[in-house]
Each structure stands twice: as C-alpha cells, then as structure tokens.
The first five atom37 places (N, CA, C, CB, O) and aatype in JSON, in Angstrom:
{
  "aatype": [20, 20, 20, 20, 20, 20, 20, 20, 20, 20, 20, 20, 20, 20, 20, 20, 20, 20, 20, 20, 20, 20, 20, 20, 20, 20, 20, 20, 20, 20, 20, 20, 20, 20, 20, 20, 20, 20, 20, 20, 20, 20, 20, 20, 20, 20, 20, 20, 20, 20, 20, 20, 20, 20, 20, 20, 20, 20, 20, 20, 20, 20, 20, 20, 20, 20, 20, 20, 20, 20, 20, 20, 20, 20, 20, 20, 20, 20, 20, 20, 20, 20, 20, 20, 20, 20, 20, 20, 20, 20, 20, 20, 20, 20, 20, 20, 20, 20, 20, 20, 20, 20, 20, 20, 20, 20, 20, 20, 20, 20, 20, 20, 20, 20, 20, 20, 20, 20, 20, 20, 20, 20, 20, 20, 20, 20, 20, 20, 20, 20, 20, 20, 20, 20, 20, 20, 20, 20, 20, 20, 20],
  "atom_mask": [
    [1, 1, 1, 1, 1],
    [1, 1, 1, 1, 1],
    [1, 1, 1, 1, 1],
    [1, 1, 1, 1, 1],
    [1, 1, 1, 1, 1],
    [1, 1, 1, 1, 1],
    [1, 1, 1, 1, 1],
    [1, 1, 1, 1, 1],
    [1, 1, 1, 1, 1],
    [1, 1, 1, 1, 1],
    [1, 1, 1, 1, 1],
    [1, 1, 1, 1, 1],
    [1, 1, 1, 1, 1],
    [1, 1, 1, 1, 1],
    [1, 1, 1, 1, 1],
    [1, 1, 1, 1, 1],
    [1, 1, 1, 1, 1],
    [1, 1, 1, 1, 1],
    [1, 1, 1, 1, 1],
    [1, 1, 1, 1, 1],
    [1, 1, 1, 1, 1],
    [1, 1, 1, 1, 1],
    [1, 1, 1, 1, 1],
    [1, 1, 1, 1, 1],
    [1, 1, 1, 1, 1],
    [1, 1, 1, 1, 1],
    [1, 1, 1, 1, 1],
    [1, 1, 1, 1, 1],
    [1, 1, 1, 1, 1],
    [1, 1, 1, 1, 1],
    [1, 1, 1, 1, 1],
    [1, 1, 1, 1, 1],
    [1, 1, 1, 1, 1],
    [1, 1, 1, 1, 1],
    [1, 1, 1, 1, 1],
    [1, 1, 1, 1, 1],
    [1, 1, 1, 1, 1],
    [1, 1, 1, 1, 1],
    [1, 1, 1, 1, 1],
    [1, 1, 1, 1, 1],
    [1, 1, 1, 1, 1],
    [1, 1, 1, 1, 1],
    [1, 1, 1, 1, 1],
    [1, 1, 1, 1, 1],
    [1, 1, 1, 1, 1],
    [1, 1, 1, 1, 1],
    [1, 1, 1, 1, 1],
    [1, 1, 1, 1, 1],
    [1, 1, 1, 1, 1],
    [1, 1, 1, 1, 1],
    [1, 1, 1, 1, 1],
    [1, 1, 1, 1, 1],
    [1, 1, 1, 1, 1],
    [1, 1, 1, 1, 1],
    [1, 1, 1, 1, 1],
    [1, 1, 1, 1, 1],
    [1, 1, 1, 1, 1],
    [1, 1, 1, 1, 1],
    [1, 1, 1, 1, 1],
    [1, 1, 1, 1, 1],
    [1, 1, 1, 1, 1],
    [1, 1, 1, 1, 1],
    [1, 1, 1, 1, 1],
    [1, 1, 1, 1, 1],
    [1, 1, 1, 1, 1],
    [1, 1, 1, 1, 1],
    [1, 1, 1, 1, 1],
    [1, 1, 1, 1, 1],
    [1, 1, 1, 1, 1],
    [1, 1, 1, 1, 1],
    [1, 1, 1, 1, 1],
    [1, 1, 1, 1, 1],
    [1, 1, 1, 1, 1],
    [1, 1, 1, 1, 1],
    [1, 1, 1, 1, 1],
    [1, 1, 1, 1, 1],
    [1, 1, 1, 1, 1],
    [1, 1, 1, 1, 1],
    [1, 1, 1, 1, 1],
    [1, 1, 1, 1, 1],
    [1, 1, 1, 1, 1],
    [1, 1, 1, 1, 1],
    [1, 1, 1, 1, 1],
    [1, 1, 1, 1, 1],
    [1, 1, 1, 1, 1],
    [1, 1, 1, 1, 1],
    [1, 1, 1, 1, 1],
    [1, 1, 1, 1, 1],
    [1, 1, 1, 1, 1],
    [1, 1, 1, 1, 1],
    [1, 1, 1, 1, 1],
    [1, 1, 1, 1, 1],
    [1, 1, 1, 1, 1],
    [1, 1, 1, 1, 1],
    [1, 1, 1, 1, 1],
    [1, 1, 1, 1, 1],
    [1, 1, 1, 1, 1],
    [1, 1, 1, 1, 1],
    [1, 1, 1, 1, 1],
    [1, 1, 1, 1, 1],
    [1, 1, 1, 1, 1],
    [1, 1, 1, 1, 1],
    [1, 1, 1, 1, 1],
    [1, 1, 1, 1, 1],
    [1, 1, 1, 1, 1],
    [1, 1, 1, 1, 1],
    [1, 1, 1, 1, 1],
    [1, 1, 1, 1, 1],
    [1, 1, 1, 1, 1],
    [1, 1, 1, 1, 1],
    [1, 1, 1, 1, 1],
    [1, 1, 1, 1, 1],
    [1, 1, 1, 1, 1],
    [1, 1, 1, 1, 1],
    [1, 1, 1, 1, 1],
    [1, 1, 1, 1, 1],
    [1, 1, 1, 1, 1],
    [1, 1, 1, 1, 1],
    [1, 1, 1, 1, 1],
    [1, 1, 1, 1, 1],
    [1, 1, 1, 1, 1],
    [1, 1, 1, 1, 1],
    [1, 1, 1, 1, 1],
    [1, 1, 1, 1, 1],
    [1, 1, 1, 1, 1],
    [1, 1, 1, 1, 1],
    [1, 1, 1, 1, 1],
    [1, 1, 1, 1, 1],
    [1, 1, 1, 1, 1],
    [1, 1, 1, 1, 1],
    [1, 1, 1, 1, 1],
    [1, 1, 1, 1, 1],
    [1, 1, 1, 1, 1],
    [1, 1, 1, 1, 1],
    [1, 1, 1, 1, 1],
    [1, 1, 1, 1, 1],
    [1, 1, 1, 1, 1],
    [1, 1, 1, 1, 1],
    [1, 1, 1, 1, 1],
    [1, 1, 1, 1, 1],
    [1, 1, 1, 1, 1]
  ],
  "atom_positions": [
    [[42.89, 11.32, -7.07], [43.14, 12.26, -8.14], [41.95, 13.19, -8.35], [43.44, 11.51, -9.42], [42.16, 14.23, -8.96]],
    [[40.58, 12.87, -7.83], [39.56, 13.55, -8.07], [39.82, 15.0, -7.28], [38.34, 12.71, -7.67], [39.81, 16.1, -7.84]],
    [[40.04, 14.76, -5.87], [40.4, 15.89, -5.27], [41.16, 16.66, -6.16], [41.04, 15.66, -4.12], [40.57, 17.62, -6.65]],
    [[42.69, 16.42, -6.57], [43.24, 17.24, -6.82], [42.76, 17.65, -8.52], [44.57, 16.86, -6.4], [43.34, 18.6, -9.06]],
    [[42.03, 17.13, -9.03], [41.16, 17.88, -10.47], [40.67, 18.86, -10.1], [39.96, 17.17, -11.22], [40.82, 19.97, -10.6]],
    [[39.75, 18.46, -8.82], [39.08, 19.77, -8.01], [39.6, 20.65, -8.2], [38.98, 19.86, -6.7], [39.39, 21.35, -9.19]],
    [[40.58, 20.93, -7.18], [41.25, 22.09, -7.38], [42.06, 22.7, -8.4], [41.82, 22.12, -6.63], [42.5, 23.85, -8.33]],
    [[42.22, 21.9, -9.34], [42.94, 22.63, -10.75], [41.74, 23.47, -11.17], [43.5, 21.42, -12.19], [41.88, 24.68, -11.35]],
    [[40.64, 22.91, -11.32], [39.74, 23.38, -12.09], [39.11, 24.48, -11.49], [38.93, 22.47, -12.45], [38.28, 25.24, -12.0]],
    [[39.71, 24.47, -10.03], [39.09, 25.93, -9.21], [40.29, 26.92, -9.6], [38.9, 25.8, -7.14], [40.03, 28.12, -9.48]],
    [[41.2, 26.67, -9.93], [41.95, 27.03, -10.03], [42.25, 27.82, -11.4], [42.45, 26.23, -9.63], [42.71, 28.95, -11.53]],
    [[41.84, 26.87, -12.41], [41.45, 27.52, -13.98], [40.43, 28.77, -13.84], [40.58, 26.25, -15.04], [40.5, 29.89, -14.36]],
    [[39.57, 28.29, -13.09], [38.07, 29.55, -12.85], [38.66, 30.59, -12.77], [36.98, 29.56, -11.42], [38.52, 31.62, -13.43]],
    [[39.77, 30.2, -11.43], [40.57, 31.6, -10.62], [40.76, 32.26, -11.48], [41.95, 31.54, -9.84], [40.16, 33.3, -11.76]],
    [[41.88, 31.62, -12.21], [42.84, 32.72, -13.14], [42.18, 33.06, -14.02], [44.12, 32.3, -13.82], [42.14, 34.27, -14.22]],
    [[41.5, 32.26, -14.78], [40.63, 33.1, -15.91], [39.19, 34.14, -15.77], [40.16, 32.0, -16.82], [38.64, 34.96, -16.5]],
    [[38.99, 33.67, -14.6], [37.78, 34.7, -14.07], [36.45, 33.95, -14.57], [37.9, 36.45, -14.82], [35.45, 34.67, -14.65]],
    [[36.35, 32.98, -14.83], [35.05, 32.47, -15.55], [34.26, 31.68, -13.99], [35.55, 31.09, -17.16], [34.96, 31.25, -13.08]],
    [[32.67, 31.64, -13.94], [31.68, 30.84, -13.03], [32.04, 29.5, -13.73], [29.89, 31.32, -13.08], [32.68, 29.08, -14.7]],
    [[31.32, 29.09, -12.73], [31.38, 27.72, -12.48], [31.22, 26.7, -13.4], [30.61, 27.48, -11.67], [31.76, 25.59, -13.44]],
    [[30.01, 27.48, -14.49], [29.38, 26.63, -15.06], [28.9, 27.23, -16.69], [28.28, 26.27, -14.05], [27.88, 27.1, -17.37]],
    [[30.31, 28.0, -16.88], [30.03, 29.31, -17.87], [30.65, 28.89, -19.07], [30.7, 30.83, -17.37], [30.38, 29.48, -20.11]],
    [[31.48, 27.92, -19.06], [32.67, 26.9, -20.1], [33.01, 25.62, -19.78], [34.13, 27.44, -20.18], [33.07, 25.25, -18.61]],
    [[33.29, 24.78, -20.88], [33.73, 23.78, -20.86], [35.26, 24.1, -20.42], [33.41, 23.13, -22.05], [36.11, 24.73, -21.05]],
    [[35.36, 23.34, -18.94], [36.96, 23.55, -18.27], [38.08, 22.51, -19.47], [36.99, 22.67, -16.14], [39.0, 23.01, -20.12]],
    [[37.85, 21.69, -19.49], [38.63, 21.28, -20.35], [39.04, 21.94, -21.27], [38.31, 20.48, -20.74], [40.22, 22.24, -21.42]],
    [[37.94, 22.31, -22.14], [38.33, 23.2, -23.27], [39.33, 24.57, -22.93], [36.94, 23.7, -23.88], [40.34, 24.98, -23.5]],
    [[38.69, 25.0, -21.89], [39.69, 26.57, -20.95], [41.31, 25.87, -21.02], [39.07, 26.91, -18.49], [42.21, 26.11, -21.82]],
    [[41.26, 24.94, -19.9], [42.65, 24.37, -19.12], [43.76, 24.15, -20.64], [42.22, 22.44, -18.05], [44.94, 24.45, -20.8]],
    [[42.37, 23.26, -21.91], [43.53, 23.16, -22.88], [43.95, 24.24, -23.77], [43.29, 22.17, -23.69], [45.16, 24.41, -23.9]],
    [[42.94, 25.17, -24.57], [42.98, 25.92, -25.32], [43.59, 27.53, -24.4], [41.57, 25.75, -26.0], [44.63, 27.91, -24.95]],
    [[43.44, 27.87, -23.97], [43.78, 29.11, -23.04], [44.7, 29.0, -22.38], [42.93, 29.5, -22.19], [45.7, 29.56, -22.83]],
    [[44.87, 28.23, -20.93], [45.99, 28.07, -20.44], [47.13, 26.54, -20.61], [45.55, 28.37, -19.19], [48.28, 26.33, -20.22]],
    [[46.63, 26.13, -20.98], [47.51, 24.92, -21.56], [48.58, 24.29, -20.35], [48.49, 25.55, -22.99], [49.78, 24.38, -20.12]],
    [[47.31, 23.56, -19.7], [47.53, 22.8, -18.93], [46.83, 21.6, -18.79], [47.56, 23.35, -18.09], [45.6, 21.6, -18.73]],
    [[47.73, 20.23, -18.71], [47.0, 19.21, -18.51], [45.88, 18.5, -17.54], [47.69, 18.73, -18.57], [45.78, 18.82, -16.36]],
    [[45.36, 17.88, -17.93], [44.16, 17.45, -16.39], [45.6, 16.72, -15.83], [42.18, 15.92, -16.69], [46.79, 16.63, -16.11]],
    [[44.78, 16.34, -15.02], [45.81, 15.89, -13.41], [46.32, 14.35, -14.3], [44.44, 15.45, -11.24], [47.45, 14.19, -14.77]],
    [[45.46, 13.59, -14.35], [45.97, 12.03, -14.69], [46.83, 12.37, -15.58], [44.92, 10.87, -15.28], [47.94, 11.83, -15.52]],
    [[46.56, 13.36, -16.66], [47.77, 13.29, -17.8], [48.9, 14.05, -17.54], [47.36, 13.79, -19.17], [49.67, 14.21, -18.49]],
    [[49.24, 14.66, -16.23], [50.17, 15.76, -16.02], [50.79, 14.74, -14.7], [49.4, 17.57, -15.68], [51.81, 15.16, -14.15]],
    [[50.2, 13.46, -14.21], [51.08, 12.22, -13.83], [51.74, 11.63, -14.89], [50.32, 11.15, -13.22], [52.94, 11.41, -14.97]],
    [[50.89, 11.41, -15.65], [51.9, 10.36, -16.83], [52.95, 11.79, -17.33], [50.62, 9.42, -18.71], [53.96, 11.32, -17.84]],
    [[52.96, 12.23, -17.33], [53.83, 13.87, -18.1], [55.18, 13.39, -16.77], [52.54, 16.34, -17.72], [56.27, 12.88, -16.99]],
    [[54.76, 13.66, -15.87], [56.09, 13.64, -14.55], [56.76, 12.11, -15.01], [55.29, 13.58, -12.38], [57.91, 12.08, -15.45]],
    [[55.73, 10.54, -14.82], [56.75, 9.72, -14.79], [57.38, 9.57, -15.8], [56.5, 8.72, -14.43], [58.47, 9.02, -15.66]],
    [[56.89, 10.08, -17.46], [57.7, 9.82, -18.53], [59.16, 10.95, -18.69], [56.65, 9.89, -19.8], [60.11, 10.89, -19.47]],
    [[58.94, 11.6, -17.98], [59.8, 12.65, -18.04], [61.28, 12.05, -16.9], [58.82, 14.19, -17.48], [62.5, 11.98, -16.99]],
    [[60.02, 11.65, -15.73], [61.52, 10.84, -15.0], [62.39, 9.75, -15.39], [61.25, 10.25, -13.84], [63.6, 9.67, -15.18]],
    [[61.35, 8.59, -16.2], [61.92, 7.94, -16.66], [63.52, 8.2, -17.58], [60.96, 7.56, -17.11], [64.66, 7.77, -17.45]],
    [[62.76, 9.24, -18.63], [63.95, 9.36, -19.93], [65.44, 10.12, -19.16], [63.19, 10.67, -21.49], [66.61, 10.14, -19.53]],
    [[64.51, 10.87, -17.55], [65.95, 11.05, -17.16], [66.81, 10.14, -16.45], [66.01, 12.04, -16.46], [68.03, 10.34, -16.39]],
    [[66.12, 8.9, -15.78], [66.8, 7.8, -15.8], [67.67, 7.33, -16.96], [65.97, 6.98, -15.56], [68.86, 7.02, -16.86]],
    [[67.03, 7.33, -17.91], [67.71, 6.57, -19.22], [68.65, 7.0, -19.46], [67.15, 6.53, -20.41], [69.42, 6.18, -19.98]],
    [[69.24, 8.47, -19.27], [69.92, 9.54, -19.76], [71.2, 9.36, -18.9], [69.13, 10.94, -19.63], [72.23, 9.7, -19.49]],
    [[71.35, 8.9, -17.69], [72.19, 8.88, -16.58], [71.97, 10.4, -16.05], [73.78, 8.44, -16.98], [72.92, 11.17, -16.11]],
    [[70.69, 10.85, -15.53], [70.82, 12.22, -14.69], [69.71, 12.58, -13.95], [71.09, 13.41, -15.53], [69.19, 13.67, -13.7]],
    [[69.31, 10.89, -13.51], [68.46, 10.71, -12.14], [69.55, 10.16, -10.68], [67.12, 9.31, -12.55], [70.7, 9.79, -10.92]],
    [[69.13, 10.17, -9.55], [69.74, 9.61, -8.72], [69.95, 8.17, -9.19], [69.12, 9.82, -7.55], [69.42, 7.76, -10.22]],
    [[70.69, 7.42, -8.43], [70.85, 5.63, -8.76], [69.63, 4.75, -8.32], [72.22, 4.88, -7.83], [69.28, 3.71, -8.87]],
    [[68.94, 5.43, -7.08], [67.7, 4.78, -6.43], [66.58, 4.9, -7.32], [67.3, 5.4, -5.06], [65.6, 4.19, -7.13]],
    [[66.62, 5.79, -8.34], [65.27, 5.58, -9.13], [65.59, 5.02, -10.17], [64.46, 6.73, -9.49], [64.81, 4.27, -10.76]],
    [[66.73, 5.27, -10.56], [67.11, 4.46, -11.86], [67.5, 3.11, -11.93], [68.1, 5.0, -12.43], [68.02, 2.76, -12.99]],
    [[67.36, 2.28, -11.02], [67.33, 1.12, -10.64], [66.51, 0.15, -11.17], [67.18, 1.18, -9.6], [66.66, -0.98, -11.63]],
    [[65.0, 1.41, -10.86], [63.69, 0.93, -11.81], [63.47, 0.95, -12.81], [62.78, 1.28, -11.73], [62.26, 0.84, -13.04]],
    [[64.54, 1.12, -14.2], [64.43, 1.49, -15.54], [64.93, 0.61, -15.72], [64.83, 2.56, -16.16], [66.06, 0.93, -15.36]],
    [[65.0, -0.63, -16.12], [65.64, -1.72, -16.59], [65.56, -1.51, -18.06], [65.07, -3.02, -16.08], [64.33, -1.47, -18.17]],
    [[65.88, -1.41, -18.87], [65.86, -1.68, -20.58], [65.74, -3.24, -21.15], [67.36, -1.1, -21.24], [66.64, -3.97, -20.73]],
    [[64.95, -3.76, -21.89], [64.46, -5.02, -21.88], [66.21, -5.5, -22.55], [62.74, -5.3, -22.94], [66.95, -6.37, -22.08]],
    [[66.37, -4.97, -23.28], [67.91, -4.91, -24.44], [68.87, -5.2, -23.04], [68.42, -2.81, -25.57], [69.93, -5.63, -23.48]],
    [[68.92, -5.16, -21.93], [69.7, -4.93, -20.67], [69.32, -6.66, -20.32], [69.03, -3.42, -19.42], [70.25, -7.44, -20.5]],
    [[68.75, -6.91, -20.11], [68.05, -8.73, -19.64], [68.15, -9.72, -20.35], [66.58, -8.97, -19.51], [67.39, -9.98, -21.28]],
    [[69.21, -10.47, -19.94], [69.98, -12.03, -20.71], [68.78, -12.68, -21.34], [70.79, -13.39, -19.43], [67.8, -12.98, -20.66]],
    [[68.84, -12.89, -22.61], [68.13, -14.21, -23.06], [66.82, -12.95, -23.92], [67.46, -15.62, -21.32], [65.97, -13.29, -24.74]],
    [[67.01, -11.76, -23.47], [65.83, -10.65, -24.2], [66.32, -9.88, -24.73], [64.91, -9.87, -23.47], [65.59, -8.89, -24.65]],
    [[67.23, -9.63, -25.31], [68.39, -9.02, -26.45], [67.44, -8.56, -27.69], [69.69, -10.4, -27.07], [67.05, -7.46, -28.08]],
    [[67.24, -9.89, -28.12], [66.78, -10.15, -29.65], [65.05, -9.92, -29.66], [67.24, -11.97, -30.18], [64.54, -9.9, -30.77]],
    [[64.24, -9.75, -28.57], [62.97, -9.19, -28.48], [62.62, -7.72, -29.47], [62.83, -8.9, -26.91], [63.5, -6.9, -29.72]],
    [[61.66, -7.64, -29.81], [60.89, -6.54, -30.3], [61.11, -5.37, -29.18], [59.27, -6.99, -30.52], [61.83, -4.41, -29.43]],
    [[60.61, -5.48, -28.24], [60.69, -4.57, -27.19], [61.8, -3.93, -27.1], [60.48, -5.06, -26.09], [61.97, -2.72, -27.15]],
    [[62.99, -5.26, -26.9], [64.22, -4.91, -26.82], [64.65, -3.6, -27.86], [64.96, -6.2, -27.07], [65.35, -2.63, -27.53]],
    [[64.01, -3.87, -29.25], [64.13, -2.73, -30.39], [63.56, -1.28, -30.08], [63.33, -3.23, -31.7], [64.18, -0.22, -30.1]],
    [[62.25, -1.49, -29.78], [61.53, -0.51, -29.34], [61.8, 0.3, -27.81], [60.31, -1.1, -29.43], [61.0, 1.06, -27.26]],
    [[62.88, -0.01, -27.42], [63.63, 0.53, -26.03], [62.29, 0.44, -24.53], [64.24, 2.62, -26.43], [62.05, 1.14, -23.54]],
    [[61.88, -0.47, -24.96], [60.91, -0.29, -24.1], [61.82, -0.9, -22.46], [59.39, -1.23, -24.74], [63.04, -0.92, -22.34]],
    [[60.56, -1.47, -21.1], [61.9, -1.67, -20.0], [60.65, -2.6, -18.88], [62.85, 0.39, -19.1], [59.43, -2.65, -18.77]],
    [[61.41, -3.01, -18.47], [60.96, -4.54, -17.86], [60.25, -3.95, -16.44], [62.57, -5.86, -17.49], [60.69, -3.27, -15.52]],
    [[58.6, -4.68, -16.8], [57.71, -4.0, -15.91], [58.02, -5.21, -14.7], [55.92, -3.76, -16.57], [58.27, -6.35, -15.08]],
    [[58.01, -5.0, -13.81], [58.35, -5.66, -12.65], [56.86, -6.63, -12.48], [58.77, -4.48, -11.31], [55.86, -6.07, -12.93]],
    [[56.7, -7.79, -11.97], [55.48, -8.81, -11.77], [54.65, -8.15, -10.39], [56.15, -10.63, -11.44], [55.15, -7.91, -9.3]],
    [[53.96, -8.05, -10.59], [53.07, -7.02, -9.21], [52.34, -8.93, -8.54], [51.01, -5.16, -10.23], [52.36, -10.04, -9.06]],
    [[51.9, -8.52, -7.48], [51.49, -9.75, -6.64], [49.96, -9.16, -6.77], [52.28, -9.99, -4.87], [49.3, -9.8, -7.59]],
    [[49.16, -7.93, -6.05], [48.38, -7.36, -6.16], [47.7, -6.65, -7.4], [48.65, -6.91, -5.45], [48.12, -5.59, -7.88]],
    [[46.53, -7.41, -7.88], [46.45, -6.24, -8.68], [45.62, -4.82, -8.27], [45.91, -6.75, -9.86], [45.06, -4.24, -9.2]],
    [[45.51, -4.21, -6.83], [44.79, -2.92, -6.83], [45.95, -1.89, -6.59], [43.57, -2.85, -5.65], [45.99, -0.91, -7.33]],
    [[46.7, -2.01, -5.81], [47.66, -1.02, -5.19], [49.51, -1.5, -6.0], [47.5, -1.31, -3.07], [50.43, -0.68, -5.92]],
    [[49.7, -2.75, -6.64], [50.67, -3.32, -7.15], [50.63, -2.4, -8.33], [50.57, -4.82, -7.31], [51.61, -1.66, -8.34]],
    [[49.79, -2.2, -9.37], [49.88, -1.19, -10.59], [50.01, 0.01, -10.13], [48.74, -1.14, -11.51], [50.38, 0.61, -11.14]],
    [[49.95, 0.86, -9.17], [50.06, 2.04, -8.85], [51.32, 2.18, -8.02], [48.89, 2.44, -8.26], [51.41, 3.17, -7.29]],
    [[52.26, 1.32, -8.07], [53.56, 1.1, -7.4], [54.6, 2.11, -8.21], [54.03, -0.59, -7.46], [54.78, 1.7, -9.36]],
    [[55.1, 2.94, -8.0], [56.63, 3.58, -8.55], [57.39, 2.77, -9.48], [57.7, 3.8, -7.36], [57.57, 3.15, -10.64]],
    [[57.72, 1.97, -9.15], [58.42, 0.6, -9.89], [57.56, 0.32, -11.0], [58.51, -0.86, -8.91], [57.92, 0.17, -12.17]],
    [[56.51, 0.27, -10.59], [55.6, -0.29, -11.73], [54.92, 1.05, -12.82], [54.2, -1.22, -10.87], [54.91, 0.91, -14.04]],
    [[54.56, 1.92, -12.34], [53.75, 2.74, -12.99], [54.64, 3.33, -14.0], [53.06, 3.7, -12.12], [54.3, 3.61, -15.15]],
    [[55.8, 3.49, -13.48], [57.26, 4.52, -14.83], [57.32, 3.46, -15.73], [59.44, 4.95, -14.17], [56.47, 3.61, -16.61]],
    [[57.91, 2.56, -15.86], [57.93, 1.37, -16.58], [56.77, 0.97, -17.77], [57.92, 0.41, -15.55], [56.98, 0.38, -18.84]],
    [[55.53, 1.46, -17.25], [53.9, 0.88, -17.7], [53.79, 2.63, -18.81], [52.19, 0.63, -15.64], [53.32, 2.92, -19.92]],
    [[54.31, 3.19, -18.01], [53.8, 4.57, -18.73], [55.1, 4.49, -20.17], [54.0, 6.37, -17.35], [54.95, 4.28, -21.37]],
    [[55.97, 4.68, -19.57], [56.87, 4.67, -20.46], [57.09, 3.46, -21.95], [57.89, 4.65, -19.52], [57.49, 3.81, -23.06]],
    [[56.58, 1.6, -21.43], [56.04, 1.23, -22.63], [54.92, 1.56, -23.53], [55.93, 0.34, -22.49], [54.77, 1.09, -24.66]],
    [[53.92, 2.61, -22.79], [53.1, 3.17, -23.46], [53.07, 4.02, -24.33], [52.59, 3.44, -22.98], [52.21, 4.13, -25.2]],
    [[54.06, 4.75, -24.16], [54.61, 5.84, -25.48], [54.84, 5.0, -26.77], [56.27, 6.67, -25.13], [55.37, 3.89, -26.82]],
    [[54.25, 5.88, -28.01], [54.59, 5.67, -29.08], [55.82, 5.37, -29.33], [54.28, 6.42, -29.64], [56.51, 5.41, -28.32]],
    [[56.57, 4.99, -30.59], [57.93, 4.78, -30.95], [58.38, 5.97, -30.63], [58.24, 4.36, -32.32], [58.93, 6.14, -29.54]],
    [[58.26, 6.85, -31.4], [59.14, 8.06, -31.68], [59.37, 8.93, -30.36], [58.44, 9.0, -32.82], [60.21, 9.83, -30.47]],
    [[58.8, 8.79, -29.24], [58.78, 9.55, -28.64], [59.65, 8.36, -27.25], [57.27, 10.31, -28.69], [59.94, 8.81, -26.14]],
    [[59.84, 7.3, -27.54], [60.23, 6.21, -26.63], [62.17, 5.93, -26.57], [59.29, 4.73, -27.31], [62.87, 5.11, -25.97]],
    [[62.52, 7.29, -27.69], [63.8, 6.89, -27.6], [64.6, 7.56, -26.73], [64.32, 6.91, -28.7], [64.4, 8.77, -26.7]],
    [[65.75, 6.98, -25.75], [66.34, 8.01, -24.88], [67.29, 8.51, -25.23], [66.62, 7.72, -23.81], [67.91, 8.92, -24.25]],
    [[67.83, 8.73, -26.26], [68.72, 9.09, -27.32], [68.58, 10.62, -27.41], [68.38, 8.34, -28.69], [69.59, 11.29, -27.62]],
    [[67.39, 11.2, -27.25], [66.47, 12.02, -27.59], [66.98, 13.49, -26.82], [65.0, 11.38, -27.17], [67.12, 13.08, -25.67]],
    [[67.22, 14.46, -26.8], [67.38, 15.45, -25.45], [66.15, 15.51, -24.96], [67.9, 16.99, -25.66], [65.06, 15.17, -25.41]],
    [[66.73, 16.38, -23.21], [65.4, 16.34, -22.69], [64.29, 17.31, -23.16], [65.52, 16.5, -21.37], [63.08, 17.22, -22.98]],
    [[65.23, 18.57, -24.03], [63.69, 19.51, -24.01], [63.45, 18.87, -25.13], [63.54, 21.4, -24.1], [62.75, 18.12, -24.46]],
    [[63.32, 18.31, -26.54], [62.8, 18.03, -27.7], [61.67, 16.72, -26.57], [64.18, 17.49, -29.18], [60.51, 17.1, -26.66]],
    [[61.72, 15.96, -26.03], [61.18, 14.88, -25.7], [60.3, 15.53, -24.57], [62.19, 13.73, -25.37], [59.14, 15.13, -24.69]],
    [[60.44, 16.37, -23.54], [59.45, 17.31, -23.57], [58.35, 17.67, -24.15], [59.79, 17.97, -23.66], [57.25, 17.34, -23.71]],
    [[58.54, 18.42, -25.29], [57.68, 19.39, -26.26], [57.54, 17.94, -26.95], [58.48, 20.99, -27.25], [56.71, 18.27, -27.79]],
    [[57.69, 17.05, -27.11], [57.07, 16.29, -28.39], [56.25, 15.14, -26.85], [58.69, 15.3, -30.0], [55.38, 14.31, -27.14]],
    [[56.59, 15.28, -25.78], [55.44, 14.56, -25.34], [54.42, 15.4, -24.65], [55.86, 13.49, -24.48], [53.49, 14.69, -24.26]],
    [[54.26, 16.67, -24.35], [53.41, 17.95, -24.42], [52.4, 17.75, -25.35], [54.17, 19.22, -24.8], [51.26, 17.44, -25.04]],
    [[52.81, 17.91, -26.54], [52.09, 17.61, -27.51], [51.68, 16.28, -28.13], [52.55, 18.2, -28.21], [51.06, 16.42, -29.18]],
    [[51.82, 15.36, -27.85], [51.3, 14.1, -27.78], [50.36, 14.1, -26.8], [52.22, 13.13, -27.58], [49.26, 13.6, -27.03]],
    [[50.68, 14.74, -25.41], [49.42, 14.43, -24.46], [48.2, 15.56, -24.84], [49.92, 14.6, -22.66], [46.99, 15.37, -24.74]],
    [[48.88, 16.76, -25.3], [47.25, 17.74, -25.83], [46.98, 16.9, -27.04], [47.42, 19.81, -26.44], [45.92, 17.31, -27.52]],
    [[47.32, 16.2, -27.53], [46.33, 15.82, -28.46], [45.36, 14.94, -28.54], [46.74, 15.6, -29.23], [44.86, 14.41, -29.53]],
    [[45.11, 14.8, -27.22], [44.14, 13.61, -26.2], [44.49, 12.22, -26.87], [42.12, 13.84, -26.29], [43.72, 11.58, -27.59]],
    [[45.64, 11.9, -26.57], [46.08, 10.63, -26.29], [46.46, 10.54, -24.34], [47.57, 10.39, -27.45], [47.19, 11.28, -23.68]],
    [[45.93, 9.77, -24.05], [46.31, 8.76, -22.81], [47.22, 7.45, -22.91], [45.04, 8.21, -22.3], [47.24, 6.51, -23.7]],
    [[47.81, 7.72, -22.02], [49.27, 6.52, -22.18], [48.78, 5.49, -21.11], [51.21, 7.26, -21.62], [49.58, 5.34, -20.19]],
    [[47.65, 4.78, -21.05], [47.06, 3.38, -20.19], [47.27, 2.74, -20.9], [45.72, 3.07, -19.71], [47.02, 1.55, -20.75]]
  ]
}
C-alpha cells in the first residue's frame, strides 16, 4: 500500500501544482480535493461491496462471503445478529489469512458503526454517510 500512497500523493502535487514539501498532503488530498489515503479508500471499496452483496446486486461468487450472523442456526438471538453484522470466516494464518477477501469484507464491514451497518439503507445515502464517516478520520480496524 506504501507504493500506491506514493503515487496518490504524486499525484495530489500533480493536480494541485504544489512541491514536494510546500503542504501538509493530507491536509491537500482532504480539504481541497477530497480524496481518501489509500488504506481508507480500501475499506471505502470493501464496505461498499459488501452492502451490495447485502442488497442482492453483487454476483453470487462474492456474495457467498456475506453471511449475516441472523442467517446461522443457533445465532438468531445474538447481539450481532441485531446489529446486522456477518460471520468472519476462522483464518488458519494469522499474516496473509486477515488480508483474505473472505475475511477482510466481513472484518471491515463489522467495523462500521450501527447506523451506517444497515443494508436496508440505499446505495447512494450509505455512500455519502460512509464518505463522511471516513473524512472524519475514523478507521474501520
């Protein structure tokens, strides 16, 4: 991910015309062009894929990986189950097992706050309300 920060941030310079070392890029990327750093514009893609899993308007092969805890015999009556959260799969590894597809949508997506965790939700309001949850420097780890 470092690489590709790299280049966003050469990339912010580009468009805005600023040296190297003339602004705080963060501050540019958020306040000016309003764009996320890289790690938070991953969690932005899988929460976004997720809710379109949830929605029925992903393929069947990814939505496979969205289990809903409320969906799993005997976990009905769970908290989670309330909070729509969805059943992180048991990793064997822990270096390359957390960074698994299966695993990472699942991990990101119990990470969202309530309000923003329901798939009930349309896609552009859940969008713009997780846009703005991620500029407001929250991280979903």
């Amino acid at each position: 991910m470092d690489k590709l920060q790299h280049v966003q941030n050469a990339a912010a310079r580009l468009v805005t015309g600023t040296r190297k070392y003339e602004c705080s890029l963060s501050t540019l990327m958020h306040a000016d062009l309003h764009w996320l750093v890289i790690p938070q514009r991953v969690q932005y893609k899988l929460a976004v894929t997720v809710h379109h899993c949830l929605q029925h308007r992903a393929p069947g092969c990814l939505a496979e990986y969205c289990v809903p805890v409320s969906e799993v015999p005997g976990r009905q009556h769970l908290r989670s189950a309330r909070r729509h959260q969805l059943l992180v799969p048991r990793v064997r590894r822990g270096t390359f097992g957390t960074c698994a597809f299966s695993v990472a949508r699942p991990t990101v997506w119990n990470s969202l706050p309530d309000c923003l965790s329901d798939p009930a939700v349309d896609s552009e309001q859940f969008r713009r309300d997780l846009m703005t949850y991620l500029f407001a420097g929250h991280s979903m780890r």
